[in-house]
N, CA, C and O of each residue as an XYZ file, in Angstrom:
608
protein
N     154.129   -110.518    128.587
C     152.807   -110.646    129.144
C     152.600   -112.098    129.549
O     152.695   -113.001    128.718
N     152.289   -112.342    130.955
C     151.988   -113.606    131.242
C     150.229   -114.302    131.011
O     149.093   -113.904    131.267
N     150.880   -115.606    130.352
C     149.101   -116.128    130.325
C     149.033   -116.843    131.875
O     149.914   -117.238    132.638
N     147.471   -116.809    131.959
C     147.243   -117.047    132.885
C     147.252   -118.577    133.267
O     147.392   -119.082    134.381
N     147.029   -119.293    131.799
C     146.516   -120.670    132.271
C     147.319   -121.540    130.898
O     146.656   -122.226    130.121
N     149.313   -121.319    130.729
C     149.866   -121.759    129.482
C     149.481   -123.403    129.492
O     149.110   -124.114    130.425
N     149.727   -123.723    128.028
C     149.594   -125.471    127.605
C     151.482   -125.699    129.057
O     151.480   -126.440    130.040
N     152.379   -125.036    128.723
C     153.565   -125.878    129.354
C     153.771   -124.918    130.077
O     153.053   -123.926    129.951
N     154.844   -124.948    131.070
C     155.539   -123.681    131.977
C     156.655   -123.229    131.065
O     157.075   -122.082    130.917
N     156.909   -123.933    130.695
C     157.979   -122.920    129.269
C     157.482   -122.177    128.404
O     158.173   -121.955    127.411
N     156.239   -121.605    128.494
C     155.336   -121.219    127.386
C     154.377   -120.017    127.841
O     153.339   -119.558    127.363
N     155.245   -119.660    129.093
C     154.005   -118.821    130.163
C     153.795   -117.390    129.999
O     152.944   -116.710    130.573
N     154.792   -116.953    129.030
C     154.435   -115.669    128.197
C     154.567   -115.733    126.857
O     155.283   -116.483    126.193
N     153.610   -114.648    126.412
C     153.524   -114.309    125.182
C     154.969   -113.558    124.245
O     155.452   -112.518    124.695
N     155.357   -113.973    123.397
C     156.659   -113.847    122.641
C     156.047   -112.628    121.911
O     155.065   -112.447    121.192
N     157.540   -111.501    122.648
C     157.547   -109.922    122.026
C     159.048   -110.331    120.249
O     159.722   -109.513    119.623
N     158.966   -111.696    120.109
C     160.102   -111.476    118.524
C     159.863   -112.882    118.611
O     159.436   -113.543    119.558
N     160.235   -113.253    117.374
C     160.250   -114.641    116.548
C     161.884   -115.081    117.070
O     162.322   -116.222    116.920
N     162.371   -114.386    117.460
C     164.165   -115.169    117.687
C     164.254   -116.033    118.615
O     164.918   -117.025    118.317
N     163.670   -115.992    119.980
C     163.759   -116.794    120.489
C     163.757   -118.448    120.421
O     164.385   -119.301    121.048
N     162.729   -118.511    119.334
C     162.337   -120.004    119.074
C     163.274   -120.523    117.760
O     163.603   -121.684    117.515
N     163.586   -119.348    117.024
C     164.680   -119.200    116.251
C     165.810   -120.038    116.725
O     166.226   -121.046    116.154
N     166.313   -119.468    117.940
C     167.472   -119.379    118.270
C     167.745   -120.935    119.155
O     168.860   -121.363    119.453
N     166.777   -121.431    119.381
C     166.173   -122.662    119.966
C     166.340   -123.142    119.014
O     167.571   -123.123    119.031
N     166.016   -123.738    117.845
C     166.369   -124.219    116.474
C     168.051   -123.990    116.314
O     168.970   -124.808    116.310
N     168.039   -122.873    116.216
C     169.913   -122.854    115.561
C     170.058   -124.027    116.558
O     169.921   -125.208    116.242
N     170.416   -123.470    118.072
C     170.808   -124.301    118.873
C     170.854   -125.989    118.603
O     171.857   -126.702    118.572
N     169.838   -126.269    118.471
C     169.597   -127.912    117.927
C     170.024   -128.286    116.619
O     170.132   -129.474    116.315
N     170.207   -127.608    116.037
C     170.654   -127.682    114.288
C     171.780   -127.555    113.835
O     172.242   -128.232    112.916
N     172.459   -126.498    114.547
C     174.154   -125.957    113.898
C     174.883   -127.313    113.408
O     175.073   -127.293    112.192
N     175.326   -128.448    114.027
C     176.119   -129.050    113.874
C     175.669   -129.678    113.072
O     176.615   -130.368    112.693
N     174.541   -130.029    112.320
C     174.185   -130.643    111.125
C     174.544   -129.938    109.920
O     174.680   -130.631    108.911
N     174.706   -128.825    109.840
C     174.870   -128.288    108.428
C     175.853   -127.107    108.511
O     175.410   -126.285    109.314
N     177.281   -126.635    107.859
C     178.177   -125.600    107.519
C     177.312   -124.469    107.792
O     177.505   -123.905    108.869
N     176.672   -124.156    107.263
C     175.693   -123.391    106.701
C     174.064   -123.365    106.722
O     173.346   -123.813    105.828
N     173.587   -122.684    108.052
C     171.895   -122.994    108.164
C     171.363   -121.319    107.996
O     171.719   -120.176    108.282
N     169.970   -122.267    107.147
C     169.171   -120.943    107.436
C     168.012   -121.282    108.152
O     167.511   -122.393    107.976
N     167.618   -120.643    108.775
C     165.960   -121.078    109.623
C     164.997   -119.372    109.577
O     165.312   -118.228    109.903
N     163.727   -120.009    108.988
C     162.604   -118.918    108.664
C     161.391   -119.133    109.901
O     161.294   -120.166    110.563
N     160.641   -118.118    110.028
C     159.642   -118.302    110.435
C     158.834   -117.001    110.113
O     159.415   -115.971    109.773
N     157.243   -117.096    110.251
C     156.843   -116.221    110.160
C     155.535   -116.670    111.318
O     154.940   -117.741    111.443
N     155.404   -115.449    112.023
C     154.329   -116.121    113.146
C     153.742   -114.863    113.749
O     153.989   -113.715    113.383
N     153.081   -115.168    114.545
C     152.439   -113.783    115.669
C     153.813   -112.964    116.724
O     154.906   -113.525    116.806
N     153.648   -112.142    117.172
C     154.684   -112.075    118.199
C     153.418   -110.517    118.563
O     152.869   -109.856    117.682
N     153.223   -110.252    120.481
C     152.528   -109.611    121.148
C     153.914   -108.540    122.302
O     154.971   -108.620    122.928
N     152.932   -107.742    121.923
C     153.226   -106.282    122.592
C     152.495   -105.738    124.072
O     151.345   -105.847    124.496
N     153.424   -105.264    124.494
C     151.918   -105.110    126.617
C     151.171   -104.416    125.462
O     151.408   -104.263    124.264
N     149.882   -103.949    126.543
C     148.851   -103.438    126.250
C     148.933   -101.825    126.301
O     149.472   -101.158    127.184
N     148.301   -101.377    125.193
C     148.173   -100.089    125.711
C     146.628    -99.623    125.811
O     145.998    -99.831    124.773
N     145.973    -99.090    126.763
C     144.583    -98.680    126.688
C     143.967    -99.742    127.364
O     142.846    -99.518    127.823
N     144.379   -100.668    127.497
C     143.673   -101.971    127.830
C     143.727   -103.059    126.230
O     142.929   -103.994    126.175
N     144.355   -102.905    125.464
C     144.315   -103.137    124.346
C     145.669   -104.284    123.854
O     146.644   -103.793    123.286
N     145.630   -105.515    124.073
C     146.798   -106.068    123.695
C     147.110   -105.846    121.891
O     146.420   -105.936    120.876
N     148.434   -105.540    122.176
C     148.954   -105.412    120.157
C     149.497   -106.399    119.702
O     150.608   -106.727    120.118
N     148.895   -107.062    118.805
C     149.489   -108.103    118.130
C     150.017   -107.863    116.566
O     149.220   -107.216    115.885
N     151.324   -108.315    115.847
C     151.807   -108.179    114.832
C     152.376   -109.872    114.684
O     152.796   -110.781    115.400
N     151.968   -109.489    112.792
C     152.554   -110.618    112.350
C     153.742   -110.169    111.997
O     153.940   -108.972    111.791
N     155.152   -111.568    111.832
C     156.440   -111.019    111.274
C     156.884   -112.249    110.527
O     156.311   -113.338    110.497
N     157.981   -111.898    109.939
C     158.793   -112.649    109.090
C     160.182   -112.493    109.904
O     160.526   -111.362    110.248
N     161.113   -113.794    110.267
C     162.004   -113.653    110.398
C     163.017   -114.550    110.155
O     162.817   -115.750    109.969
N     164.593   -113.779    110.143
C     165.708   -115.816    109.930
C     166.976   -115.397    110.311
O     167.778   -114.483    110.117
N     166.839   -116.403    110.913
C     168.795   -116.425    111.425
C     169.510   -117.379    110.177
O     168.951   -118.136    109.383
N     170.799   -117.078    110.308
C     171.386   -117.804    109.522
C     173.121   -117.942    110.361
O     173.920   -117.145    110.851
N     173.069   -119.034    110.204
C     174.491   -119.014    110.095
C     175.560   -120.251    109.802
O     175.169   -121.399    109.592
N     177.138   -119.820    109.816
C     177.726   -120.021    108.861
C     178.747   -119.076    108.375
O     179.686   -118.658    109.053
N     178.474   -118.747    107.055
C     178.963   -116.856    106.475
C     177.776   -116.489    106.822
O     176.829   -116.950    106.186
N     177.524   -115.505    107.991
C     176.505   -114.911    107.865
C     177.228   -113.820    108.448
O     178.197   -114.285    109.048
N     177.193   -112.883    108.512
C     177.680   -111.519    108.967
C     176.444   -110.217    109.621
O     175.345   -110.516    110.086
N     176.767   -109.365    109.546
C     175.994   -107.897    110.006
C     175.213   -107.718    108.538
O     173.992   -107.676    108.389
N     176.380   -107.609    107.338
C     176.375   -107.400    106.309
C     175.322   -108.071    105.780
O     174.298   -107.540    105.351
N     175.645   -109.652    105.813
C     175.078   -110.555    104.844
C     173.310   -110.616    105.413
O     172.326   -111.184    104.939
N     173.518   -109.672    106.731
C     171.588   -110.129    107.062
C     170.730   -108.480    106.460
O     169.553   -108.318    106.137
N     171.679   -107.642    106.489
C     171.202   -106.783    105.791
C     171.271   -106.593    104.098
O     170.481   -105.971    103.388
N     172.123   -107.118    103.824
C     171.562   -107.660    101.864
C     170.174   -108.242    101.979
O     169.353   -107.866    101.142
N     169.803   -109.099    102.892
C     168.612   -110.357    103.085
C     167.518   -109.041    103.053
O     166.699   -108.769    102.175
N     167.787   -108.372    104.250
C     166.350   -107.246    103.960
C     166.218   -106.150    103.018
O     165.273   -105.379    102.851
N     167.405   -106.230    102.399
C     167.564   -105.483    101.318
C     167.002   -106.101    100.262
O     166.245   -105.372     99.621
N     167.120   -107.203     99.867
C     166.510   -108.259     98.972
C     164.995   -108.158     99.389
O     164.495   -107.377     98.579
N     164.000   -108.598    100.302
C     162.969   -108.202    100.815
C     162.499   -107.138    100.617
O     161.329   -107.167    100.234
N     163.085   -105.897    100.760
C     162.528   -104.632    100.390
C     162.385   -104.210     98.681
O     161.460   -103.575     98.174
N     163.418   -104.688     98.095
C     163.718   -104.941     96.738
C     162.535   -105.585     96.253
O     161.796   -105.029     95.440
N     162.314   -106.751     96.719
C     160.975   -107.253     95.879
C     159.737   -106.919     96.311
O     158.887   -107.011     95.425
N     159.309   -106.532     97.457
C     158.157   -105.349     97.799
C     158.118   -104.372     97.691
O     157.480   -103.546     98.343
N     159.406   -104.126     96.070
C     159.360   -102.519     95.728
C     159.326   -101.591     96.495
O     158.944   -100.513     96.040
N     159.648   -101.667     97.685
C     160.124   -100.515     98.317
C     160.997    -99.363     98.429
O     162.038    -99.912     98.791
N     161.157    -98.590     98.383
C     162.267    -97.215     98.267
C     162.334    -96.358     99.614
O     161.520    -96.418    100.535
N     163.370    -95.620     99.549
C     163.429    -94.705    100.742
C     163.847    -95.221    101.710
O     164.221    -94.280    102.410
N     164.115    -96.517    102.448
C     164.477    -97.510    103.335
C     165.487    -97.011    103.775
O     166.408    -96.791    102.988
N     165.673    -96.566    105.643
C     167.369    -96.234    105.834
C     167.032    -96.857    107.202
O     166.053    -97.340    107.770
N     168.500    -96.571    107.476
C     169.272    -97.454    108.482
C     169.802    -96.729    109.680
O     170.655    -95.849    109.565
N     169.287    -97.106    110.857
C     169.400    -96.779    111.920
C     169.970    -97.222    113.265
O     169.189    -97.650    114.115
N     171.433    -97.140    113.542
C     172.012    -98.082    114.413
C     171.238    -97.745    115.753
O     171.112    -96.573    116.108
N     170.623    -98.999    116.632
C     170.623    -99.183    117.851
C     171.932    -99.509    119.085
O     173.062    -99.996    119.062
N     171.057    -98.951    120.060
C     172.327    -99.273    121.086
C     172.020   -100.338    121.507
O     170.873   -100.694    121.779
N     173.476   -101.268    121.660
C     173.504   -102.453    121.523
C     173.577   -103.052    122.925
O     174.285   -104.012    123.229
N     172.805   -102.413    123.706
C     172.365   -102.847    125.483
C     171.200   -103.122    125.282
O     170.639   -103.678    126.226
N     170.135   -102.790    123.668
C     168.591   -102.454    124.033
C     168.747   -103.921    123.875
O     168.405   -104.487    124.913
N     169.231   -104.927    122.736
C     168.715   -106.646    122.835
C     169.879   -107.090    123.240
O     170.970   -106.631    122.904
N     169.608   -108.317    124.235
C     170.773   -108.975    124.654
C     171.314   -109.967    124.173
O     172.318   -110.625    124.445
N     170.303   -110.014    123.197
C     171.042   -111.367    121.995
C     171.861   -110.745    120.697
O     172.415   -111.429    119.836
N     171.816   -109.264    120.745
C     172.497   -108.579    119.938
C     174.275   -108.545    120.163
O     175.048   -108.450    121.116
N     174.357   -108.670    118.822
C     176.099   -108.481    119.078
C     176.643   -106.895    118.999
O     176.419   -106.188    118.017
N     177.254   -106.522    119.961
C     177.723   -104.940    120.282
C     178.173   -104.283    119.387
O     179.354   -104.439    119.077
N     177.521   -103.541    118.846
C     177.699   -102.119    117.643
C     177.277   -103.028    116.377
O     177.891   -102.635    115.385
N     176.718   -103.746    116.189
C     176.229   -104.733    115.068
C     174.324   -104.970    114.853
O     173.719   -105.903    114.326
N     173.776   -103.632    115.541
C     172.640   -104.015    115.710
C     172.008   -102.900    114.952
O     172.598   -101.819    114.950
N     170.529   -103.061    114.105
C     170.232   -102.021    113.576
C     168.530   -101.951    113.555
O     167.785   -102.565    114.319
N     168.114   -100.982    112.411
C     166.544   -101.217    112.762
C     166.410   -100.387    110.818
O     167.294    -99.628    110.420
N     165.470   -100.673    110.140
C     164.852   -100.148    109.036
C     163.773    -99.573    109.518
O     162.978    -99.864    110.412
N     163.901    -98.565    108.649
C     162.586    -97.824    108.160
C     162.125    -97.230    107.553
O     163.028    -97.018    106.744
N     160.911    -96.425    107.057
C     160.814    -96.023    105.401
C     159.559    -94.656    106.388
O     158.451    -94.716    106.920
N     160.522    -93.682    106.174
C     159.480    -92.494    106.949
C     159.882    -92.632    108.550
O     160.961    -92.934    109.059
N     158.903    -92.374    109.014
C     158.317    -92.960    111.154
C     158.321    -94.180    111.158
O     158.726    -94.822    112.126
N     157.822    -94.775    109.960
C     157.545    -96.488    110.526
C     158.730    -97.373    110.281
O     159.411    -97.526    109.267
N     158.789    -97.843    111.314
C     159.686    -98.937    111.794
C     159.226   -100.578    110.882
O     158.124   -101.112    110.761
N     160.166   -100.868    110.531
C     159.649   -102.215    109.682
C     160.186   -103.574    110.277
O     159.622   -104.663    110.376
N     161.381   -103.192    110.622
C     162.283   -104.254    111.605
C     163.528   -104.233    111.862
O     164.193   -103.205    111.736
N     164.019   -105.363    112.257
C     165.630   -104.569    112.691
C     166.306   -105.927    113.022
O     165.741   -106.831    113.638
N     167.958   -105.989    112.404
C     168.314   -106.940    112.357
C     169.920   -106.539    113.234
O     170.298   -105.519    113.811
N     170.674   -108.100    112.945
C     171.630   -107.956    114.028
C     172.672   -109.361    113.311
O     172.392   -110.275    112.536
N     173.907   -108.968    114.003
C     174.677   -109.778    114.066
C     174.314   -110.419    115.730
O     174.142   -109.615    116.646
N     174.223   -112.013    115.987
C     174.020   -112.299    117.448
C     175.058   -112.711    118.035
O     175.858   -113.585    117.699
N     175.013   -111.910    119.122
C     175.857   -111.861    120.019
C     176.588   -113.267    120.640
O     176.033   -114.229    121.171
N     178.250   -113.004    120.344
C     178.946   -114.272    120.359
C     178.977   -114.859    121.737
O     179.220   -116.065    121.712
N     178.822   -114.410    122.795
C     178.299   -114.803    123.940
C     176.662   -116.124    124.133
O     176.166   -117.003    124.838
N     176.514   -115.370    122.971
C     174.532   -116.155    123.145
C     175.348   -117.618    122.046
O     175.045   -118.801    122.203
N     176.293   -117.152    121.089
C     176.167   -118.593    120.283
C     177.519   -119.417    121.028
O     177.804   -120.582    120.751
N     178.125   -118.745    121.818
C     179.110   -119.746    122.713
C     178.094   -120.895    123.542
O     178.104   -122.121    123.426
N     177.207   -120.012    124.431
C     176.585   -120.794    125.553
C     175.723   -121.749    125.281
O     175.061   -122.422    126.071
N     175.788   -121.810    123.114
C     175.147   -122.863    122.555
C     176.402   -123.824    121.985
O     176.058   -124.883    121.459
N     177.405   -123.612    122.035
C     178.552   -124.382    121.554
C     178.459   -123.914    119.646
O     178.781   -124.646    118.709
N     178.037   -122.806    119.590
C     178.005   -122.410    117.731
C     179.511   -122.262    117.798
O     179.915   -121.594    118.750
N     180.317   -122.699    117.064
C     181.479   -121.741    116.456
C     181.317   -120.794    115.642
O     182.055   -119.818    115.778
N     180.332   -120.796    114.585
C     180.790   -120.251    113.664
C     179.829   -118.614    113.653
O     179.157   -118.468    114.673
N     179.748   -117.619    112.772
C     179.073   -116.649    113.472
C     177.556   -116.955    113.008
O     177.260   -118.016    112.459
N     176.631   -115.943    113.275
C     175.163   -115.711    113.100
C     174.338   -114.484    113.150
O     174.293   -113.825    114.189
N     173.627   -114.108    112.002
C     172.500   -113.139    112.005
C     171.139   -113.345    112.278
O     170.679   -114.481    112.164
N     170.355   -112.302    112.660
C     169.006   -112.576    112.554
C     168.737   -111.215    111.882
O     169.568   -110.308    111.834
N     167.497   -111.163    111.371
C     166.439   -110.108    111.316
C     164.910   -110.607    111.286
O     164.528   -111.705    110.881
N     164.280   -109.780    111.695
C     162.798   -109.815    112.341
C     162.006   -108.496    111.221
O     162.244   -107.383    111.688
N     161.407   -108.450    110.292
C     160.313   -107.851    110.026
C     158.694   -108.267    110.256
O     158.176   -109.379    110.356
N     158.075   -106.837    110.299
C     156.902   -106.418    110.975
C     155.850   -106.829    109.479
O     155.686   -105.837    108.769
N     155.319   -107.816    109.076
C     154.466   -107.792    107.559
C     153.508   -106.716    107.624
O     153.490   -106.082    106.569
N     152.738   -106.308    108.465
C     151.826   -104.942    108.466
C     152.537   -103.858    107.788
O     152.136   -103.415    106.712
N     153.708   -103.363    108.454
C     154.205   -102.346    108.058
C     154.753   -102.500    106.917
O     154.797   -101.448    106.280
N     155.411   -103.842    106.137
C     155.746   -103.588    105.150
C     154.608   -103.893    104.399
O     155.235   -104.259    103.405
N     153.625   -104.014    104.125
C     151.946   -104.218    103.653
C     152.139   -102.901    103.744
O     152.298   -102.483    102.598
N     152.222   -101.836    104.697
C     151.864   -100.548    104.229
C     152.721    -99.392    103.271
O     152.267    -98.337    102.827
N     154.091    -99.942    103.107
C     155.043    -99.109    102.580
C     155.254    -99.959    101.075
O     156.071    -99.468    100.295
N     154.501   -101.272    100.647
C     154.673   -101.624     99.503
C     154.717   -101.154     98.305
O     154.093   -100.094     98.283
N     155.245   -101.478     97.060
C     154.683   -101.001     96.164
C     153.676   -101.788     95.172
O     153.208   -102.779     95.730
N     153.427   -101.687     94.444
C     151.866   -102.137     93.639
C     152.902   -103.427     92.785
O     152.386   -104.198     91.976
């Protein structure tokens, strides 16, 4: 969704995931540390439906280093673990839907219909054209939805 009147021209739409700015960070960071993790938790906006823009808050982090497919799904496994959650399964996406996704390494949680978030190994193409050697995950959760599937 474009704003009409952004603070910069780099800034002229509204961010549908937290990775991007993520991934802007790795980029500037990798070579300082073996091993990075970078968090954020922020707004990220959806088009409109009805006339109605959707906004969700999320939690998200790349890491890399040892970071694997694997090692970002322990991370939301750990997350779901301490928001007592149960029932949580796993649902591979096709790996054309994100282009920062690495091919057959991409997935999505959920507990019932609702979608909570969905993580990935990133695509070694996206961390070449940053000079990363080494590999990288992200995952992106939705805090609403896991606010609604919590336990007490």
């Amino acid at each position: 969704m474009k704003l009409r009147n952004p603070i910069q021209n780099d800034m002229a739409f509204l961010r549908r995931t937290l990775l991007g700015g993520m991934l802007d960070a790795l980029e500037r960071n990798h070579r300082q540390r073996e091993n990075l993790h970078l968090f954020e938790i922020g707004r990220v906006y959806f088009p409109e439906k009805d006339g109605v823009r959707e906004e969700s808050r999320c939690v998200g982090l790349v890491k890399a280093g040892e970071a694997s497919w694997h090692a970002a799904k322990c991370d939301v496994e750990a997350v779901l673990e301490a928001f007592q959650i149960r029932g949580a399964q796993w649902e591979r996406l096709d790996e054309a839907s994100l282009a920062w996704a690495h091919p057959g390494r991409l997935a999505r949680v959920r507990v019932g219909k609702l979608v909570l978030g969905r993580m990935s190994e990133i695509h070694p193409r996206i961390l070449g054209a940053m000079d990363c050697e080494s590999r990288a995950a992200a995952w992106e959760i939705e805090l609403e939805a896991l606010r609604k599937v919590a336990g007490d």
